[in-house]
C-alpha positions as CSV (number, residue, x, y, z in Angstrom):
1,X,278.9,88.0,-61.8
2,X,279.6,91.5,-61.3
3,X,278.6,91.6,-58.1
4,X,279.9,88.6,-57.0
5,X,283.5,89.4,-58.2
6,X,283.3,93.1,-56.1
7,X,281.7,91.7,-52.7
8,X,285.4,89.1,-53.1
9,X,287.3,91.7,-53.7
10,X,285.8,93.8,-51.0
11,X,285.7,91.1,-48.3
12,X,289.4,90.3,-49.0
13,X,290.2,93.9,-48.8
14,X,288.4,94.4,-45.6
15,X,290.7,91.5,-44.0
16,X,293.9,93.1,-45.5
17,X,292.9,96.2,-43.5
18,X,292.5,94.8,-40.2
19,X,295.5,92.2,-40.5
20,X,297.5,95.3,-41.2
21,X,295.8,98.0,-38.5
22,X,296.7,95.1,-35.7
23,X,300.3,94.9,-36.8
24,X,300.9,98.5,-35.9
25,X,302.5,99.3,-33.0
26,X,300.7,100.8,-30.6
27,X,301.3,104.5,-29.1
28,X,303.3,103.9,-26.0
29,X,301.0,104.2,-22.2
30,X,301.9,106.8,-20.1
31,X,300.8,107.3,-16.5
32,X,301.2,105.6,-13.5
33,X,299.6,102.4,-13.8
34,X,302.5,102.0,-17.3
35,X,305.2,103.2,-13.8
36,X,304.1,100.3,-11.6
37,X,304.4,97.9,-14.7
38,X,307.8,99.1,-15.5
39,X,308.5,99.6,-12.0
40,X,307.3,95.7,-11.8
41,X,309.1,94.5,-14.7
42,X,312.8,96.0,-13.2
43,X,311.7,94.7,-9.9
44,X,311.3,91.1,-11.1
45,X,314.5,91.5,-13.7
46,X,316.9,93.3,-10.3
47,X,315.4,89.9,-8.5
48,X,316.3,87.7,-11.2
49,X,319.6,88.4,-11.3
50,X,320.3,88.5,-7.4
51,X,318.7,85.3,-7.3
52,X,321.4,83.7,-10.3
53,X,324.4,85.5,-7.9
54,X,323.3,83.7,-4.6
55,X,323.0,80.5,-6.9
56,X,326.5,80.9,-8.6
57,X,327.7,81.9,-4.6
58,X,327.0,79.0,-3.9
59,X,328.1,76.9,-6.5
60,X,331.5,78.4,-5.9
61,X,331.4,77.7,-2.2
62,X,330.6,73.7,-2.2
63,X,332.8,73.5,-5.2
64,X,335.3,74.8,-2.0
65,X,334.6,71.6,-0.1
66,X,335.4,69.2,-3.3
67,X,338.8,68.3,-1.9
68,X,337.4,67.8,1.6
69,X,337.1,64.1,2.8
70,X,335.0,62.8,5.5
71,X,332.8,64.9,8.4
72,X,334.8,67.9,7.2
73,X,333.1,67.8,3.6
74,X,330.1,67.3,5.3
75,X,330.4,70.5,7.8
76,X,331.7,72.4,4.4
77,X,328.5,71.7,2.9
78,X,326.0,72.4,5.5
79,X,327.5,75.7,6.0
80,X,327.6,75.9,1.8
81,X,324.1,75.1,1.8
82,X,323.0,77.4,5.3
83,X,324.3,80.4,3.5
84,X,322.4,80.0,0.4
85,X,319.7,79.7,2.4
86,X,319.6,82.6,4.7
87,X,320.9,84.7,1.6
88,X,317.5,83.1,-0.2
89,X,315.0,83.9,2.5
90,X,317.0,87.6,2.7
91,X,316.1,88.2,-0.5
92,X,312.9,87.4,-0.7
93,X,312.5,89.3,3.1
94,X,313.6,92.1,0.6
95,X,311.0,91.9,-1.8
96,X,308.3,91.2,0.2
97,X,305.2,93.0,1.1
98,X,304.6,91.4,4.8
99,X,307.8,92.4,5.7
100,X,307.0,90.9,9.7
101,X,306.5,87.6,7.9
102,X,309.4,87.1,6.1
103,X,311.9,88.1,8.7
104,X,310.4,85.5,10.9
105,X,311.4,83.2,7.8
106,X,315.0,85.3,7.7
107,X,315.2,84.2,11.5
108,X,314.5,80.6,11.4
109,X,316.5,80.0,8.3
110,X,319.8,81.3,10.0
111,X,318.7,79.1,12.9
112,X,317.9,76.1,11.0
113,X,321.4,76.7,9.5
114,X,323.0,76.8,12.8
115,X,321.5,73.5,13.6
116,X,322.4,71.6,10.4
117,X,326.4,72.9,11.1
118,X,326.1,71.6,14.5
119,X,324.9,68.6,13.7
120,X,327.5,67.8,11.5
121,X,329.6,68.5,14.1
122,X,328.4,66.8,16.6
123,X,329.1,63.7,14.0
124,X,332.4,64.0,14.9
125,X,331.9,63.4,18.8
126,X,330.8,59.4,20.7
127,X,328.4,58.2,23.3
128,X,327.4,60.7,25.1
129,X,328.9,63.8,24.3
130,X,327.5,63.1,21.0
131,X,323.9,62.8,22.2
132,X,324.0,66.0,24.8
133,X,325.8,68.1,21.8
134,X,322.6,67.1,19.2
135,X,320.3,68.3,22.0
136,X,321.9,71.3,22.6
137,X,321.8,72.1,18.9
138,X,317.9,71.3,18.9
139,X,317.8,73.2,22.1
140,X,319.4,76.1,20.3
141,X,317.3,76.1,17.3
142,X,314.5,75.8,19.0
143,X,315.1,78.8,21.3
144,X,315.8,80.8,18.3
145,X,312.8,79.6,16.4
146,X,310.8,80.7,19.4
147,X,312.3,84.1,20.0
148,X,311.7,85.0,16.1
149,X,307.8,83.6,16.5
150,X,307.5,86.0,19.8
151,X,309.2,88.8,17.9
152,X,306.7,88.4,15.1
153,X,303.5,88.1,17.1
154,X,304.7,91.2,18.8
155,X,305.5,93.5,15.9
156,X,302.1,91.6,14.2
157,X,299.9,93.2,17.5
158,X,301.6,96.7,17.2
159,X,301.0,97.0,13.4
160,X,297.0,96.4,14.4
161,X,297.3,98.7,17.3
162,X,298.6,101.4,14.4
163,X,296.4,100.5,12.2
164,X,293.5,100.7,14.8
165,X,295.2,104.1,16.2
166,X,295.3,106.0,12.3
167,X,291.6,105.1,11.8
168,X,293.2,102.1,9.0
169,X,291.0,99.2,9.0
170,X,291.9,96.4,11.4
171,X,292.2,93.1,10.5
172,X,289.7,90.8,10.8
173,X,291.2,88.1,13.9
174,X,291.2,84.5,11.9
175,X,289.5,81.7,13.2
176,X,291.6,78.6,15.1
């Protein structure tokens, strides 16, 4: 009985240990992989909050184009809704590691943004004018959507000439 009663009182004393050694704090991590996780963690929080100020910048601006009536709410908002987001792809052009990629996405967002202003404007036009003023603004987009896919390729070819030139790895070419 003895013996029973201690191995108890022993087993329960054993788990009292352990459920109070995990609910000590641990000693804080130094060195640089603890950096790049801080580092990380202000990153994300700095994005966060640049993210909630382009959403509340916007807010504000359609909330400008309440009293509007007609094709001039509807210009109001496209441009509302083209600046939130160019500001959006900026941001994320900011944080980004393939920094040739997301300006192409910089680039075609402000062009797509064009177009949807100049659509709305070309609401406003008849006929004809109002046909040759949409294909202009396609024409438009499209030329800019073009220029920002040459630019990329470019820049994308000279960053594998430098890497080839510093003795970095090239990229493997990917199959079509």
């Amino acid at each position: 009985m003895k013996l029973k009663l201690s191995a108890i009182a022993l087993a329960v004393a054993f788990a009292l240990a352990a459920a109070a050694q995990a609910q000590t704090p641990a000693t804080k991590a130094t060195g640089p992989d603890h950096q790049r996780a801080e580092q990380a963690a202000a990153d994300r929080k700095a994005r966060s909050m640049e993210q909630e100020r382009i959403e509340a910048q916007a807010k504000a601006e359609r909330a400008k184009c309440g009293p509007m009536k007609g094709n001039e709410k509807d210009i109001c908002m496209a441009e509302a809704k083209g600046k939130e987001k160019v500001a959006k792809a900026e941001l994320d052009h900011k944080y980004s590691s393939d920094k040739v990629r997301s300006e192409r996405k910089v680039t075609e967002a402000k062009a797509d943004a064009v177009y949807d202003v100049a659509k709305q404007k070309c609401d406003d036009q008849k006929g004809e004018a109002k046909d040759a003023c949409m294909k202009q603004a396609r024409v438009d987009r499209d030329r800019a959507k073009g220029q920002a896919e040459k630019t990329a390729d470019v820049k994308q070819e000279q960053r594998k000439e430098d890497r080839a030139a510093t003795g970095g790895t090239a990229e493997k070419p990917k199959k079509q």
